[in-house]
N, C-alpha and C positions, 0 to 999 in steps of 0.2 A: 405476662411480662416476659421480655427476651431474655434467658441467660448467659446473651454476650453484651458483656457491658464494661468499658476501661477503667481504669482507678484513677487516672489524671486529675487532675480537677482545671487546667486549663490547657484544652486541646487547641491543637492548630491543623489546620490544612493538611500542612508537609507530614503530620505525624499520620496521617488519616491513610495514607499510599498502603499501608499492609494489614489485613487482617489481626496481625498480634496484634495489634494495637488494640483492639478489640476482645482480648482473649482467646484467638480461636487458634484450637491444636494446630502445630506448622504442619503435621502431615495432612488435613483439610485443606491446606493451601494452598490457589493452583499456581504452578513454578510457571510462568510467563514463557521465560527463555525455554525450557523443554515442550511447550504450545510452541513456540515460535518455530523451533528446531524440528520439531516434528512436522509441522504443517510443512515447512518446506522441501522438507524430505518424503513426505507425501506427494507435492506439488511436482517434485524431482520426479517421482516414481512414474508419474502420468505422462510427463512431458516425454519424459525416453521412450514410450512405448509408439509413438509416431513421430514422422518427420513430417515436416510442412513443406507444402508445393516446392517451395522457397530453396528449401535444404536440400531436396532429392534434386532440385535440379544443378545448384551448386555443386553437388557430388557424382553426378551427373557430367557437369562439364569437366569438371575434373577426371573422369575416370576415362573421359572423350580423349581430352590433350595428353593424357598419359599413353594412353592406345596409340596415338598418332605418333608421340614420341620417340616410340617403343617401337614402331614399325620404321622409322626411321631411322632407327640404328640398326635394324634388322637389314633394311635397304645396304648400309656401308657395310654391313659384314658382308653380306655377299657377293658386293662387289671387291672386299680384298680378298676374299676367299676366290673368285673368280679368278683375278690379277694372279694371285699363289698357285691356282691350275693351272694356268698357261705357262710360266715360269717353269713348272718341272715337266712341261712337254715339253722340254727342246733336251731333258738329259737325255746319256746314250740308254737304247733298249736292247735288253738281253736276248742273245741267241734264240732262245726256245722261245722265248715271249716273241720272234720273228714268225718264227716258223708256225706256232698255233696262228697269228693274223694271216698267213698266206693259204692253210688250208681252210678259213673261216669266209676269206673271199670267193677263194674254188665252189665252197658250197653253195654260195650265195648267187655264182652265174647258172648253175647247174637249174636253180630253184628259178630264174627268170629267163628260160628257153622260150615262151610263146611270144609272139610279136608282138598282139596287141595289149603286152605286158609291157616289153620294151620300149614301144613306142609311146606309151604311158607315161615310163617312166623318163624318157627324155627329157618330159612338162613338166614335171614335178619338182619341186622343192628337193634339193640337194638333204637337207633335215630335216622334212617336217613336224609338227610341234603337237602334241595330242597331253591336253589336262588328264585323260582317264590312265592315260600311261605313264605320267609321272607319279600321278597319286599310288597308283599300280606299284611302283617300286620305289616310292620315297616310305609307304607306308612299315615294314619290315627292316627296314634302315632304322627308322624311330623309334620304331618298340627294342629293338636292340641297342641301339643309342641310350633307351633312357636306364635300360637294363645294367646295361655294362660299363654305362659311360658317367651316370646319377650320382653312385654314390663315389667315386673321385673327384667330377666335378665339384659337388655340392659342401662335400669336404673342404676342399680348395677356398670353396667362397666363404664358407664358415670361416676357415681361419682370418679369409680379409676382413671379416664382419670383426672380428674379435682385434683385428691389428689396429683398427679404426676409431673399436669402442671406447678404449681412451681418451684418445683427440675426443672424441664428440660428447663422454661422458665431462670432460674437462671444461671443452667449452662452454654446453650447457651450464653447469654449476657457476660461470664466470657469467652466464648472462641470469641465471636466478639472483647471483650476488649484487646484479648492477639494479637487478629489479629491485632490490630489499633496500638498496641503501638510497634508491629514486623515492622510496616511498615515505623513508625517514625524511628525506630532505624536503618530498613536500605538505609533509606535518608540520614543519618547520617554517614553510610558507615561503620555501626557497625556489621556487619554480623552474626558475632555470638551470640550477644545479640540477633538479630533480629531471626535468627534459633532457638536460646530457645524459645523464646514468639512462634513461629511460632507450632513447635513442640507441646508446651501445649494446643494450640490452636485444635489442631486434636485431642487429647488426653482427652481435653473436651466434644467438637463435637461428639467423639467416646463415652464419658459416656451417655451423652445427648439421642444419640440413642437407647441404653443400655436400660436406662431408658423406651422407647418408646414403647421397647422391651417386657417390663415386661407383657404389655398385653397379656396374652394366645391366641394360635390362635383361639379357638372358639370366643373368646370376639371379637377378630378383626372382624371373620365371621359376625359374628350379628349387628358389630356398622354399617358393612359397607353395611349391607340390610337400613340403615336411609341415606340416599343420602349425608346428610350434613355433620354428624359426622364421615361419608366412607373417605369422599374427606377431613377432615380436616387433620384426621390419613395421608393421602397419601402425601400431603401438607408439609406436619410438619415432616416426614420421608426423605423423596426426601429434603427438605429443609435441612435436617441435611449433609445426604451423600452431597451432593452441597457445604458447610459449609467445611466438613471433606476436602473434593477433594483442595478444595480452598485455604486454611492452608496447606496442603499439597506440593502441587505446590508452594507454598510461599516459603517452607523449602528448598526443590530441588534447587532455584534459590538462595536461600540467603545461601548456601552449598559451590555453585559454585564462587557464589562472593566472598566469604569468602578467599578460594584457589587463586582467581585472584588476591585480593586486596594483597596480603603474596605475590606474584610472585615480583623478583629481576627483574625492567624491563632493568637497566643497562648491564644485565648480555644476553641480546639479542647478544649484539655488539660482545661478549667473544666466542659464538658458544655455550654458553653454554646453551642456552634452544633458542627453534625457537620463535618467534612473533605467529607462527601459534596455538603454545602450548595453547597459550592465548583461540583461536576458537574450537582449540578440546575440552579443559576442558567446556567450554561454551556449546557446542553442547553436548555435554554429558549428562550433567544437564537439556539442555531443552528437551529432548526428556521424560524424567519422567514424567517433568512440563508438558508439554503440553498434554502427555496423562490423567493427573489428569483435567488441565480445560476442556476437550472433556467429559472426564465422569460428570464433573459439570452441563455441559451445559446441558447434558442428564439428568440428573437427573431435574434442572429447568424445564427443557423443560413442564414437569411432575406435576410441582407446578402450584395450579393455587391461584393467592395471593389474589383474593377477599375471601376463605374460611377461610383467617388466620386472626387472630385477625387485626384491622383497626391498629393499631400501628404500625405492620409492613408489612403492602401492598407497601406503595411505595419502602420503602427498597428493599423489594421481587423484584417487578416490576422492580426497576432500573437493579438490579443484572439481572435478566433474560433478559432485554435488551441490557446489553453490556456482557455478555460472550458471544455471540457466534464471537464478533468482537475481543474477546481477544483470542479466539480461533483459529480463522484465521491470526491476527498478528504473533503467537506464529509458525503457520505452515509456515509463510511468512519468519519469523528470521532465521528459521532451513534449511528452503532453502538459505536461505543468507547465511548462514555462512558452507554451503557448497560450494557454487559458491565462495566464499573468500577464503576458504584453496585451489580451483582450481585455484584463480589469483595469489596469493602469493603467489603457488612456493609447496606446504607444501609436495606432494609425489616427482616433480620431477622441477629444476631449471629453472625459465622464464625471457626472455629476452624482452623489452617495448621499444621503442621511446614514449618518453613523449614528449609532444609539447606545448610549451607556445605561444598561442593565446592571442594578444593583442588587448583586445577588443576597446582600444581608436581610433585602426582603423579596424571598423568592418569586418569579412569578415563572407562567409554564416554557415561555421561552427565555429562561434566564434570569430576569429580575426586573424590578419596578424600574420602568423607561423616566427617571429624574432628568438628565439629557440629553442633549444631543445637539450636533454640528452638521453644517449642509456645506460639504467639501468638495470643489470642485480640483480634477487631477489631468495634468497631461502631461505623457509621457514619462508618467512617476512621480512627476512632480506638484504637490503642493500649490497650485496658485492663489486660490483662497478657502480661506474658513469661516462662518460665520456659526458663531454660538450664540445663543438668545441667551440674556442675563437671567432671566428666570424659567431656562430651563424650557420643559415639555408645557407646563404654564402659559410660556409666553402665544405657542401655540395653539393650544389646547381654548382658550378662551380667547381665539377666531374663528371657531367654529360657526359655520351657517345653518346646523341642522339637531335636530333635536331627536336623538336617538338614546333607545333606551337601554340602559347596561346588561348584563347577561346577572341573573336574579341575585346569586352569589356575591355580585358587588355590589349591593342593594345596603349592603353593610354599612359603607363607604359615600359611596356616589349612585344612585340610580341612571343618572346621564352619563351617556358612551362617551370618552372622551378618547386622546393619542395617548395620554398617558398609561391608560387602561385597555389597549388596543391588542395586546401581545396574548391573549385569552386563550389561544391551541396551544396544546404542545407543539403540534404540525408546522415549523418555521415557516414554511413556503406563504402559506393559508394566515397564520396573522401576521406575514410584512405585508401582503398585500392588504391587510384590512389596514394594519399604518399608515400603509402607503396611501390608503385611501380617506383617513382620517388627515395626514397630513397636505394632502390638495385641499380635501374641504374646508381646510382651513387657512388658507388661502396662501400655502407653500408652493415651491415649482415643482413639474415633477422631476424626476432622479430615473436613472438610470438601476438601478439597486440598493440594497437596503443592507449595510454591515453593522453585527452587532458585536459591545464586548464588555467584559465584566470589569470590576474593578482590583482584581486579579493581575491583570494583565500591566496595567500601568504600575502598580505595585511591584512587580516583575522585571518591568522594562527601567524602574529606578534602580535597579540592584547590580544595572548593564552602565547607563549612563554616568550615574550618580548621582549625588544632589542637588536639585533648582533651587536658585536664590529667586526669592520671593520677598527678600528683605521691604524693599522700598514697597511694594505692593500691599503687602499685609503683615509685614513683617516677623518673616516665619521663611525659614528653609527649609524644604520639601524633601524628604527622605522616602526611601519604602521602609521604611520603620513606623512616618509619623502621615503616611498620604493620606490613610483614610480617614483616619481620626481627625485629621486638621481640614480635610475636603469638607467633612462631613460637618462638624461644627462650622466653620465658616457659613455652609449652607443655610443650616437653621438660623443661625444670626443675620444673617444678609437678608433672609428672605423677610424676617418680621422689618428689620430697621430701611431697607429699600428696592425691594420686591426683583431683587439680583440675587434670588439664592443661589444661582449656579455661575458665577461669574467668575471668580476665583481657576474654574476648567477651562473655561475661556483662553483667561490671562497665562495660565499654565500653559496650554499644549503649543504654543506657538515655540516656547523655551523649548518643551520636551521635543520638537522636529529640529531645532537649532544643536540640541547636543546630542543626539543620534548622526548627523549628518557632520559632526564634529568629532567620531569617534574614531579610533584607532583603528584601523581596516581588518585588523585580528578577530575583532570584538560584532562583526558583521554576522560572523559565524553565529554568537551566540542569538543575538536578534530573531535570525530566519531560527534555530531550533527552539527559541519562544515560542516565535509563531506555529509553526508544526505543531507541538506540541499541545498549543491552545484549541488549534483548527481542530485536531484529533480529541479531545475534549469538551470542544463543542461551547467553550468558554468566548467561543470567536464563531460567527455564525454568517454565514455567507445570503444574496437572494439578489436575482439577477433578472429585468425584465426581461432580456436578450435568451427566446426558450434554448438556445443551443448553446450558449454560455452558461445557462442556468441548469442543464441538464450534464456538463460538464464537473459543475460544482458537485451536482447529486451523485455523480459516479467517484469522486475524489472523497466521498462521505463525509463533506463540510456544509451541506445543507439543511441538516437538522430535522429532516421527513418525518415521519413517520414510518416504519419500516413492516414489511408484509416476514410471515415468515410459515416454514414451509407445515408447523404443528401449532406448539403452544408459546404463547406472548405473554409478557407481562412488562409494563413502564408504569411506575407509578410517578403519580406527577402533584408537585405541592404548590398551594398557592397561598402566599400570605396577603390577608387580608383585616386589614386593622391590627395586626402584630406586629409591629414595630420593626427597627432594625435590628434581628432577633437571629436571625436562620444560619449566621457563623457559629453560634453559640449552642444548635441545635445536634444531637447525635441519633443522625436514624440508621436503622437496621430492619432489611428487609427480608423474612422468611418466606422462604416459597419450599410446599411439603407438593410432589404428585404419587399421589397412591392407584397402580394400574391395578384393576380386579381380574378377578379369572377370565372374567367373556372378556375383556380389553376395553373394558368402558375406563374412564381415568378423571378423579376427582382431587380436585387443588383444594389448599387454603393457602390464603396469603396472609400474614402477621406483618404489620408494620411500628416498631417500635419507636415513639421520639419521647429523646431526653434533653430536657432544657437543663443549660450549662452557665446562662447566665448569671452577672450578676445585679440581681436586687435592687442596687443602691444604683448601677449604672442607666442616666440617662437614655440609651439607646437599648443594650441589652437585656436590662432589667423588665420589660414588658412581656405583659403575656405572649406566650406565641397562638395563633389563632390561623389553622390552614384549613383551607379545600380541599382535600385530598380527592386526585381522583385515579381510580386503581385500572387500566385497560389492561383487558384479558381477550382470548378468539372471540370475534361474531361468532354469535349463538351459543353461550356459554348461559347455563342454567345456573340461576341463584337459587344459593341452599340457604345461607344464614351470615349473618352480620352479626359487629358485637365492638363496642368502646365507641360508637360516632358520639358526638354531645355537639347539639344544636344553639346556636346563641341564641339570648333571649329574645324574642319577637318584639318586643318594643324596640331594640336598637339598631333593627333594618331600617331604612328611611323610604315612605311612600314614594310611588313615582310619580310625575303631576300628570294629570289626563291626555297633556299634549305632546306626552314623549311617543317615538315610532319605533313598532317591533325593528329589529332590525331583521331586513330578507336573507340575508348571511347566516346569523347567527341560528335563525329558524331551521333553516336548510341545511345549514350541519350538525345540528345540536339534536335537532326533530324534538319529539314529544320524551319529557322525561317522566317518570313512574318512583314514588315514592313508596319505601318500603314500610309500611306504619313500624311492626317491632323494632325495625334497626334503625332508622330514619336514614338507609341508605337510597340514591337516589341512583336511578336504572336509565340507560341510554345507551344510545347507540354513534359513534363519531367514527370516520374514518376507518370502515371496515374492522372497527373492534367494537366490542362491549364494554359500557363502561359503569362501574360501581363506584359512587362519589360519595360524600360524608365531609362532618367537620370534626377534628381533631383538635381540642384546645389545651395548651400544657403549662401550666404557672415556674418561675422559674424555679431549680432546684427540684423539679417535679419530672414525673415520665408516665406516658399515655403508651395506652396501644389500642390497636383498632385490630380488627378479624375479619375476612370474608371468607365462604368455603361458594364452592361452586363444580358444576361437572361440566367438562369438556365436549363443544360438543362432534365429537368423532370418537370414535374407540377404534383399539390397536385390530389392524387384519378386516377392517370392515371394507365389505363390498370384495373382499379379495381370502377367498375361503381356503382355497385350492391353494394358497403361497402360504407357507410353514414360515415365512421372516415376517416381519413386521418392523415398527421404526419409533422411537419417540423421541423427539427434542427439543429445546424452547428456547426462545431468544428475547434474553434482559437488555430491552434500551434503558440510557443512560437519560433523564432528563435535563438539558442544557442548562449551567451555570452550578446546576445541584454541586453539595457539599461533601460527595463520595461518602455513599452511604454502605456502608458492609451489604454484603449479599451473602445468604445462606442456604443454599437449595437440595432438598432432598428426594431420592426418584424410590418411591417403594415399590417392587415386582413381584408377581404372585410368584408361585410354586411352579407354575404352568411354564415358564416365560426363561429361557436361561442366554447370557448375557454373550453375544458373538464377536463383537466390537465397540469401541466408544471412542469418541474425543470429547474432552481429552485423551490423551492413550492412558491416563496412569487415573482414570475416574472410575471412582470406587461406589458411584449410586450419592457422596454427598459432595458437595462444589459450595467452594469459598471463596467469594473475591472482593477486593472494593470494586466498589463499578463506577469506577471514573472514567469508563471507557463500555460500550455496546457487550454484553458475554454470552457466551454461547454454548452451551453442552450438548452430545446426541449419543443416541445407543441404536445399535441394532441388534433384535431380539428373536431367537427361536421359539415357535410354538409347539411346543409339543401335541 
């Protein structure tokens, strides 16, 4: 039995987000924000260490036009320097300074007595012009120039630098200041306030520079033969363009909000402007912005912030450490909100089965498929909806074809039905078997397949507010009383007039009327629902369109399966004939890896549930009755099982003769292997292993179940001659699941000593809810 277990007696959701909750020591618990902080300080560290084509040539042409500029004033010096020479040829010349030019000519006829000297020189060029001779005696000029001339000049320029740094330290602070208070005003959702300050803000920046400017390029040449006062100019210039770019991109986006926040959003419904409208003007906007912060980052890149005054190093510092993450978020949005005008319809009209997964009876993508709606969309918008009064039923029983269920549901239904179709965890693998469940049953087909729990609208009430539902069934809709009242209505309607799901129907047309009647502030909260669900896996994406579909995959809202580069584990629950039980269920999942001296490495995984139910309640009060089924690496050796408990064999229902293997289910399931001691059941799905069982737990009661097994690779194999080696493993998250505690511990022999790890602050044990995919690694020396 687990030794983390809470004292509550009625848990929720919301209380399930941290570990304590659980009892487990806070220093086990991993700090999210210092993963996060790290990883992008990681990410920071990699990116600096190269420039992209992109960047060197941008710095590049930059370093072109400075050259050219800079020879261009080089060009006007010479010419008034030139102009300044002839000017003081015409003063009078002194006595002696006569008399050496008249004996210097004497010498000079003496030396061209031969004729065909003379006559030579008749043709020639009165001055002629020789590069080897000027370089000849420009060269001695310089070296004593820089000798004798360096350090007054440099001097000189120093103090201009210093008579300047005012003005420009002034400035700057006045354009930081216009930054801070743009940013306030568009929290505020003042946009155009925020675009003035934003505006003034570059406008400064750009004086600032100006300013930086005024140094002549010779003066720049010379500060920048002193190493330090080189690099402060570089520093404090790049600091500016950085500054400018930043304000810049501020403006761009606070332009576009500006234009949003003015958008009539009632006026969707009328045809008169698409939902999508919304994504174009946004994607418009961010393509400026984000090419302004790419050239920030390039420019920081550039800064190096110990040269700058100590008051603003870590400033510097911080900035240079999160642009280049804002830079890749900004390239991350810009793909988003292209894949969004592809889901919504924006060039040409898409047709969805939405499916409401009821997570209170688990199944592996989410929950038992009760119903669902076949929603046609353009351009964002809504045109129709059609929900069948009873549900997956209404369809499920026009099936053409008589296939036989996967043995487990044998419980239940022997016949494959839509309702039962969601059987992988692998999302992609069963919308498609839906999707094919729902043609055979004489559905159209769709375009993709979105799924979502009943989370979500419970959620999306707490935005909206309450639907009157008075006249309808007389009952107002809360996220207090949604499911409760959803869910009884269901069983009642279904016995009295085979509409048990009607009620969803009548609802969601209200729930799109006061969304689209919301306060434009309150838009905000909606999309960080959604994120929030996406990244959760509560909301599940599948797309026939493979390059839209493979878009989803890379945004990790597809619900795959995931490959990983050591050791795996997802465990995945099915309720089957356990009622609406799985809110009330608290699992805790132990994962022990013990590495031995040769590097061989043996798991157990402990899976804890406790029924929380009550008893007396209709829905919760039922036994809970799961499938458990545990995937760990292909080719993973079974050692030993321990707590399955099989139902009884009379309460499976026979299949009738004339039901069909299904070709699918064959092909991915292949041949299973029962374990006689443990009655755990061996297979192989989706490039893992997989160990299955049943778990049954009465309420107020707690089950656990055991597998041990060996991995099958060990640390350093095949690689003798490398003293590192590597070990890590990655916990998915099963879709809709209840954020189950995760508890994982890595034992290392004596042999083995510890070089690196992420987290940074993991100490061999890792705790998390895993409401989200987790992930730990070590890199290890072999002695």
């Amino acid at each position: 039995m687990s030794p983390y277990k809470n004292k509550q007696t009625k848990p929720t959701r919301k209380n399930r987000v941290h570990p304590s909750y659980y009892g487990v020591p806070t220093d086990n618990v991993l700090d999210l924000k210092a993963v996060s902080a790290q990883k992008e300080k990681e990410e920071s560290a990699i990116k600096k260490q190269k420039l992209s084509r992109k960047e060197k040539k941008i710095l590049k042409l930059k370093e072109k036009q400075k050259k050219k500029e800079d020879f261009q004033r080089q060009v006007e010096a010479k010419k008034k320097a030139k102009a300044l020479k002839k000017n003081k040829s015409t003063r009078p010349i002194k006595k002696d300074v006569v008399k050496k030019e008249k004996k210097r000519k004497e010498k000079s006829v003496v030396k061209k007595e031969k004729p065909e000297k003379k006559a030579r020189a008749k043709h020639a060029p009165k001055d002629a012009f020789s590069w080897g001779r000027l370089a000849g005696s420009l060269v001695p000029f310089i070296i004593i120039g820089l000798v004798i001339i360096l350090p007054f000049a440099s001097s000189a320029y120093y103090k201009k630098l210093e008579d300047i740094k005012g003005s420009v330290l002034g400035i700057s602070q006045q354009a930081i200041a216009n930054l801070k208070v743009g940013g306030e005003k568009a929290v505020n959702m003042d946009f155009s306030g925020a675009d003035l300050e934003f505006t003034n803000s570059v406008e400064a920046f750009q004086e600032a520079d100006a300013q930086l400017n005024e140094i002549n390029s010779a003066a720049s040449t010379l500060i920048k033969l002193v190493p330090k006062k080189g690099e402060e100019l570089d520093s404090a210039q790049n600091l500016l363009i950085a500054g400018e770019n930043i304000a810049g991109a501020a403006s761009d986006l606070s332009k576009a909000f500006d234009v949003l926040n003015n958008l009539d959003i009632e006026s969707f419904e009328n045809d008169e402007i698409g939902l999508t409208s919304v994504l174009v003007v946004g994607h418009a906007s961010l393509r400026p912005a984000a090419y302004k912060v790419h050239l920030a980052r390039v420019a920081m890149d550039n800064v190096d912030p110990n040269v700058l005054p100590e008051e603003y190093q870590a400033t510097a510092q911080m900035v240079k450490d999160q642009l280049p993450a804002l830079e890749n978020n900004l390239k991350q949005i810009l793909s988003l909100t292209e894949t969004m005008l592809a889901i919504l319809g924006h060039e040409s009209p898409k047709r969805y089965l939405v499916l409401f997964q009821n997570n209170h009876e688990i199944r592996p993508t989410g929950g038992f498929i009760g119903s669902l709606a076949l929603v046609d969309i353009d351009k964002g918008n809504v045109k129709k909806m059609e929900v069948p009064g009873g549900g997956s039923y209404d369809v499920s029983g026009n099936i053409n074809m008589d296939i036989e269920s996967p043995k487990p549901m044998h419980l239940i239904n022997p016949h494959w039905e839509l309702q039962d179709a969601n059987w992988w965890p692998d999302f992609p693998t069963s919308a498609q078997k839906i999707e094919w469940f729902y043609e055979k049953s004489g559905g159209p087909s769709v375009d993709g397949i979105i799924t979502l729990t009943p989370e979500i609208i419970t959620e999306m009430l707490k935005i909206t507010g309450p639907i009157d539902m008075e006249e309808e069934y007389g009952v107002t809709i809360t996220a207090d009383n949604f499911y409760d009242i959803v869910q009884t209505e269901a069983e009642k309607k279904y016995d009295e007039t085979q509409e048990s799901k009607k009620i969803i129907g009548d609802m969601a047309p209200k729930l799109l009327d006061q969304l689209f009647s919301m306060e434009k502030n309150d838009f905000g909260q909606v999309i960080l629902l959604m994120y929030k669900a996406l990244q959760e896996r509560d909301i599940l994406l599948y797309f026939n369109n493979k390059y839209l579909q493979q878009e989803i995959i890379n945004l990790g809202w597809g619900g795959e399966m995931k490959d990983a580069p050591k050791d795996y584990l997802m465990v995945v629950d099915t309720n089957i004939a356990g009622g609406k039980t799985d809110n009330v269920i608290e699992e805790v999942i132990e994962h022990t890896a013990d590495v031995k001296h040769d590097g061989s490495v043996f798991n157990t995984v402990r899976v804890t549930r406790t029924h929380k139910g009550d008893p007396e309640d209709v829905f919760t009060g039922a036994k809970n009755i799961d499938y458990i089924r545990i995937y760990v690496p292909q080719g993973s050796t079974f050692i030993t099982g321990d707590g399955f408990k099989d139902p009884e064999d009379e309460l499976f229902i026979e299949p009738e003769d004339y039901l069909v293997e299904d070709e699918d289910l064959k092909e991915i399931s292949g041949n299973v292997i029962i374990e006689e001691t443990s009655s755990v059941r061996i297979s192989e799905e989706f490039g893992k292993t997989v160990y299955a069982g049943w778990v049954q737990v009465e309420s107020g009661q707690t089950a656990t179940v055991t597998v041990s097994y060996q991995l099958p690779f060990q640390l350093g194999e095949g690689d003798i001659l490398n003293e590192f080696d590597s070990y890590s493993v990655l916990f998915q998250k099963q879709p809709g699941s209840w954020d189950p505690l995760l508890v994982s511990k890595l034992y290392l022999p004596a042999n083995y000593e510890k070089v690196w790890q992420y987290p940074a602050d993991f100490t061999n044990e890792y705790s998390a809810v895993l409401n989200v995919d987790r992930f730990y690694g070590v890199v290890l020396r072999r002695e």
